[in-house]
RODO-2510 file (C-alpha; in nm, 4 decimals, decimal comma):
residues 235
     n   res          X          Y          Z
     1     x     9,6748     5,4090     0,8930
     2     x    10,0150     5,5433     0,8100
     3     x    10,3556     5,3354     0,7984
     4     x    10,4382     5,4342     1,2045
     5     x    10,7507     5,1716     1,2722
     6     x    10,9796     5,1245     1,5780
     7     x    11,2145     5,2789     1,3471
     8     x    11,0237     5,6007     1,3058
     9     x    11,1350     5,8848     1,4651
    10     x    10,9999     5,9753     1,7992
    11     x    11,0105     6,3597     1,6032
    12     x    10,8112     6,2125     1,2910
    13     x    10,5751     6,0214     1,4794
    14     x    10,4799     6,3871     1,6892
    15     x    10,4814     6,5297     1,3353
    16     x    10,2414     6,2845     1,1671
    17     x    10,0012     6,2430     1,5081
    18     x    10,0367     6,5246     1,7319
    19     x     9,8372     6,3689     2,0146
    20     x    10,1044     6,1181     2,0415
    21     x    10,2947     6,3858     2,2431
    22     x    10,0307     6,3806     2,5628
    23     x    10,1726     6,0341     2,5617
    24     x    10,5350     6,0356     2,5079
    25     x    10,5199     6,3563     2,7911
    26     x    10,3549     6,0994     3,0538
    27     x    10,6087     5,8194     2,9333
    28     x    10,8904     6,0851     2,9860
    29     x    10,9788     6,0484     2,6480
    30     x    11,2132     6,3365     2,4629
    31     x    10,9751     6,3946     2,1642
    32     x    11,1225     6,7384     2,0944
    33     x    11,5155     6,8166     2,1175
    34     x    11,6015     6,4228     2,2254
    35     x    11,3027     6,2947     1,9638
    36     x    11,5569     6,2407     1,6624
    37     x    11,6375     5,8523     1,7589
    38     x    11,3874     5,5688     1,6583
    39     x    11,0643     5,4737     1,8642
    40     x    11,2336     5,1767     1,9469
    41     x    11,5832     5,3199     2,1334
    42     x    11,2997     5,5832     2,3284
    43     x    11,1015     5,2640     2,4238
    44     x    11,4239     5,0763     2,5391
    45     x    11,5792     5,3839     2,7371
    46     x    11,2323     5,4058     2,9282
    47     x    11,2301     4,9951     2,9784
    48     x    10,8984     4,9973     2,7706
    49     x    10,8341     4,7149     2,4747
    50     x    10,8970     4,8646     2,1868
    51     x    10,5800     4,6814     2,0037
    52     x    10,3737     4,7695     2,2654
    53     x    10,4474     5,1558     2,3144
    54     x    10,3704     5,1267     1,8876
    55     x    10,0557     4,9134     1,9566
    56     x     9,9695     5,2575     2,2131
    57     x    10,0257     5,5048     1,9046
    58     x     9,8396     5,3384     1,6723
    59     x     9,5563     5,3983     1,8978
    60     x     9,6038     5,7538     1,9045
    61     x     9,6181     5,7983     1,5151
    62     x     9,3213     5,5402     1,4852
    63     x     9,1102     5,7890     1,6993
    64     x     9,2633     6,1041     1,6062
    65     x     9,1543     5,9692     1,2162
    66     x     8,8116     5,8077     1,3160
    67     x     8,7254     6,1601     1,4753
    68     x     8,8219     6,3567     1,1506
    69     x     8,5998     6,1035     0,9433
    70     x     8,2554     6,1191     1,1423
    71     x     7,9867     6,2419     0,9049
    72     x     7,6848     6,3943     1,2127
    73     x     7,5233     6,6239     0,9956
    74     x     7,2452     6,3393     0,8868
    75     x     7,1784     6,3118     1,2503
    76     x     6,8088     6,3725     1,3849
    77     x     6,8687     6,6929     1,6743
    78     x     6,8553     6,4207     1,9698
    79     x     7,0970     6,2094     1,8480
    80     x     7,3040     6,5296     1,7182
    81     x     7,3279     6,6557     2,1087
    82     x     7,4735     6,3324     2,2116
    83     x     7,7059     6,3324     1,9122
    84     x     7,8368     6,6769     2,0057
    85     x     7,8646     6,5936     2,3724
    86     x     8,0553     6,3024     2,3189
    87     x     8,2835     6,3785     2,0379
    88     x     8,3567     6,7369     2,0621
    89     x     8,2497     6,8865     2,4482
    90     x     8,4385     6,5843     2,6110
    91     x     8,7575     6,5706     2,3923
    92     x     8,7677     6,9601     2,3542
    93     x     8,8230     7,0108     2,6422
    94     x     9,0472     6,7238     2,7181
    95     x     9,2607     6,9178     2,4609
    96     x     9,2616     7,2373     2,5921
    97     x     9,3662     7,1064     2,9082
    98     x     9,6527     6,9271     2,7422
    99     x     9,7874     7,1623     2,5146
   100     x     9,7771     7,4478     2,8466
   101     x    10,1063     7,3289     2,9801
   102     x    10,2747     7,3528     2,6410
   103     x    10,1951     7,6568     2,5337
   104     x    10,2785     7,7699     2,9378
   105     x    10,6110     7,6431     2,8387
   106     x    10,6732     7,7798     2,5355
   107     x    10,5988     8,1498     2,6149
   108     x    10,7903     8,1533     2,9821
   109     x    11,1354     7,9741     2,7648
   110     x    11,0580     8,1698     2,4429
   111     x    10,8299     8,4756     2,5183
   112     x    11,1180     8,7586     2,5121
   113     x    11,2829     8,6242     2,2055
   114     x    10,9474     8,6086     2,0304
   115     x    10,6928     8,8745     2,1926
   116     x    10,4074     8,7367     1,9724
   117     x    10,4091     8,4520     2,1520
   118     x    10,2682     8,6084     2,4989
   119     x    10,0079     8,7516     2,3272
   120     x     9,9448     8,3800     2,1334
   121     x     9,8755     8,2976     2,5298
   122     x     9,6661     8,5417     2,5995
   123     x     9,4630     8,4781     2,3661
   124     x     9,4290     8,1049     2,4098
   125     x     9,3463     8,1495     2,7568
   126     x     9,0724     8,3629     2,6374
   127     x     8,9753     8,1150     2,4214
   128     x     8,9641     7,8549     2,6999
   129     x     8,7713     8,0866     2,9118
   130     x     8,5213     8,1354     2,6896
   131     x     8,4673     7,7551     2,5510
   132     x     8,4896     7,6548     2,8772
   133     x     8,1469     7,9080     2,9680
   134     x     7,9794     7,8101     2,6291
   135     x     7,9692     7,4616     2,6626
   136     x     7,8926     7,4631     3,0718
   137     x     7,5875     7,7373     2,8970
   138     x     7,4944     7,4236     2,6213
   139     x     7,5409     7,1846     2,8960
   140     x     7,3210     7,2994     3,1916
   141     x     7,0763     7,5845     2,9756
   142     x     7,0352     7,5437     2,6070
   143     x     7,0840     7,1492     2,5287
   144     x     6,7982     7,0493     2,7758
   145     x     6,5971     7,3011     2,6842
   146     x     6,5801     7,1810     2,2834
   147     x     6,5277     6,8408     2,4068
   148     x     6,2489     6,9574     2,6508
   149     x     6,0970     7,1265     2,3625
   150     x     6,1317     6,8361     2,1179
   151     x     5,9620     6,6014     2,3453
   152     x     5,6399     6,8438     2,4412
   153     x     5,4486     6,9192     2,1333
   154     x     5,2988     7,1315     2,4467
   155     x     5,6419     7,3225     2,4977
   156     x     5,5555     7,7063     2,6644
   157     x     5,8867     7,8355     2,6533
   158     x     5,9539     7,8888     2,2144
   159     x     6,0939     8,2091     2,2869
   160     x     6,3284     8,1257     2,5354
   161     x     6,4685     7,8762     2,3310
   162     x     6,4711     8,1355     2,0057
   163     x     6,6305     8,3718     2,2640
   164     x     6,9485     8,0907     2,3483
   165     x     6,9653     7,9657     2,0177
   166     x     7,0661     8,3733     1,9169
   167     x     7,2715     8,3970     2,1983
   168     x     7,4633     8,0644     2,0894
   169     x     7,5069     8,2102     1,7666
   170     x     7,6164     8,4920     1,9075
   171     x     7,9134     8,3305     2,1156
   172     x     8,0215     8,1421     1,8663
   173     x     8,1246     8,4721     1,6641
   174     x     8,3046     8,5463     1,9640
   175     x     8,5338     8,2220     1,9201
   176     x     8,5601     8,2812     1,5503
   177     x     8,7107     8,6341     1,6582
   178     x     8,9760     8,4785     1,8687
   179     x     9,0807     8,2138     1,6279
   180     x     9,0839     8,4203     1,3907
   181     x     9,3520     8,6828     1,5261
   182     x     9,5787     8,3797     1,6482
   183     x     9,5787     8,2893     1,2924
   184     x     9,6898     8,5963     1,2383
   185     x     9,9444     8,6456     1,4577
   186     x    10,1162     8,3140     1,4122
   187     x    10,0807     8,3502     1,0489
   188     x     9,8719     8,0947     0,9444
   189     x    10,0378     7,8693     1,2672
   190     x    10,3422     7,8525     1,0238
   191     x    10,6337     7,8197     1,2146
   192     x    10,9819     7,9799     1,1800
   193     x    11,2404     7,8197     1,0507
   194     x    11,4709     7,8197     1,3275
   195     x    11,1450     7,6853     1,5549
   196     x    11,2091     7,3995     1,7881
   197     x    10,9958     7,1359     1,8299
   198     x    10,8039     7,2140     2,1053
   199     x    10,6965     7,5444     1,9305
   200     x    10,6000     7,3204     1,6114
   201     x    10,3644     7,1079     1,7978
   202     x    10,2239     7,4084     1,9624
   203     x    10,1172     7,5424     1,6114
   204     x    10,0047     7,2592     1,4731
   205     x     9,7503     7,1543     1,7791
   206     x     9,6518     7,4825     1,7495
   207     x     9,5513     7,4325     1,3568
   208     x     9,4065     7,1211     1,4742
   209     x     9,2230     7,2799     1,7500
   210     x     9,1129     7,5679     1,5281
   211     x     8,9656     7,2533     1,2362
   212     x     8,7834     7,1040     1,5494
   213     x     8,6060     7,3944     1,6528
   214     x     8,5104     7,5168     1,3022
   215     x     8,3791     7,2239     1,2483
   216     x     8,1944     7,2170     1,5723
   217     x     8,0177     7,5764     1,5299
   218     x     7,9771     7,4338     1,2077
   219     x     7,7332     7,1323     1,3053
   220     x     7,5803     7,3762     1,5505
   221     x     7,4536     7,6893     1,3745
   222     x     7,3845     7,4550     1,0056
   223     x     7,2367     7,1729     1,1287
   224     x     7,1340     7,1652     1,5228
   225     x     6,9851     7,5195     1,5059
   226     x     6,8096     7,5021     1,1750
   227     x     6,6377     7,1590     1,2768
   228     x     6,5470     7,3055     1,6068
   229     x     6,4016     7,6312     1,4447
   230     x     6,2477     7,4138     1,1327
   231     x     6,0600     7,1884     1,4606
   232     x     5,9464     7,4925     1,6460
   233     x     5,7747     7,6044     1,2631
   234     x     5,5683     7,2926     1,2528
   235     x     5,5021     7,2554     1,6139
***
């Protein structure tokens, strides 16, 4: 847990746990131009406790952190499905629907000044679109099917599920691709020097983002497809 006070800046707080920002923007909290004053005076202005809006961001950094430490990979395939439906389908796209407005914002205030930055949404709404498909795909088609298949030692449909384990691989590659170019195109989500804050935070969610689905595909291609194809060699 990191030294978070009600002295800390509303900024620095944003800057150590960017998540915090989802709640300062539904307290009405200033966390980007106004977000240079301590937690405390943003808590008071708002008529908020001060202890208890820094009891709220604790629990944001204890998740964000307890997320980043989870070690799945030992995981038997069953218990891997539920991991990944839990931990990364729920609050992936919890995040993509949070970060939308933001990075809405950023191109319609600073889209002509910095052209990149219209195709930066373009190609996160891409990237939405097609995370959105692929896990609604795992969801409803491929994720029942593995556990239909590791229930029935009987299971007639092997190369359907070799067919939707390729074609997982196969979207995944199609993520990387996007990530990939708006990695590029921000330069390694490194942001200018004259950047405000709300272009900051855009970046670094985006890094974060990026970590969280690498680390997703990750989990599914190295562990949940190779157990699945090592099963359908001894069944």
């Amino acid at each position: 847990m990191s030294q978070l006070t009600v002295e800390t800046w509303v900024a620095d707080i944003v800057k150590e746990v960017p998540k915090t920002s989802d709640l300062f923007r539904k307290l009405r909290i200033d966390f980007c131009c106004g977000g240079k004053i301590p937690l405390r005076e943003a808590a008071e202005s708002r008529g908020l406790h001060a202890n208890e809006l820094l009891e709220r961001v604790h629990e944001v950094e204890e998740s964000q952190a307890q997320h980043k430490q989870m070690q799945p990979s030992s995981l038997e395939p069953k218990e891997l499905i539920a991991y990944i439906q839990d931990e990364y389908h729920t609050k992936l796209c919890e995040e993509l629907a949070a970060l939308t407005p933001y990075i809405t914002k950023l191109t319609r205030v600073h889209g002509e000044r910095y052209s990149h930055l219209k195709r930066v949404n373009e190609l996160y709404t891409l990237l939405k679109q097609k995370l959105s498909a692929h896990i609604q795909f795992k969801e409803n088609l491929l994720f029942p099917l593995i556990q239909a298949f590791l229930q029935d030692s009987a299971f007639e449909r092997v190369d359907a599920l070799h067919f939707h384990l390729s074609e997982l691989q196969g979207e995944h590659q199609a993520v990387v691709d996007l990530l990939q170019e708006l990695r590029l195109i921000t330069n390694g989500f490194e942001p200018l020097q004259e950047a405000c804050g709300t272009h900051r935070l855009v970046l670094k969610r985006l890094e974060d983002l990026e970590a969280d689905i690498y680390n997703h595909i990750l989990l599914e291609n190295c562990t949940l497809v190779e157990r699945t194809k090592q099963a359908q060699l001894h069944s």
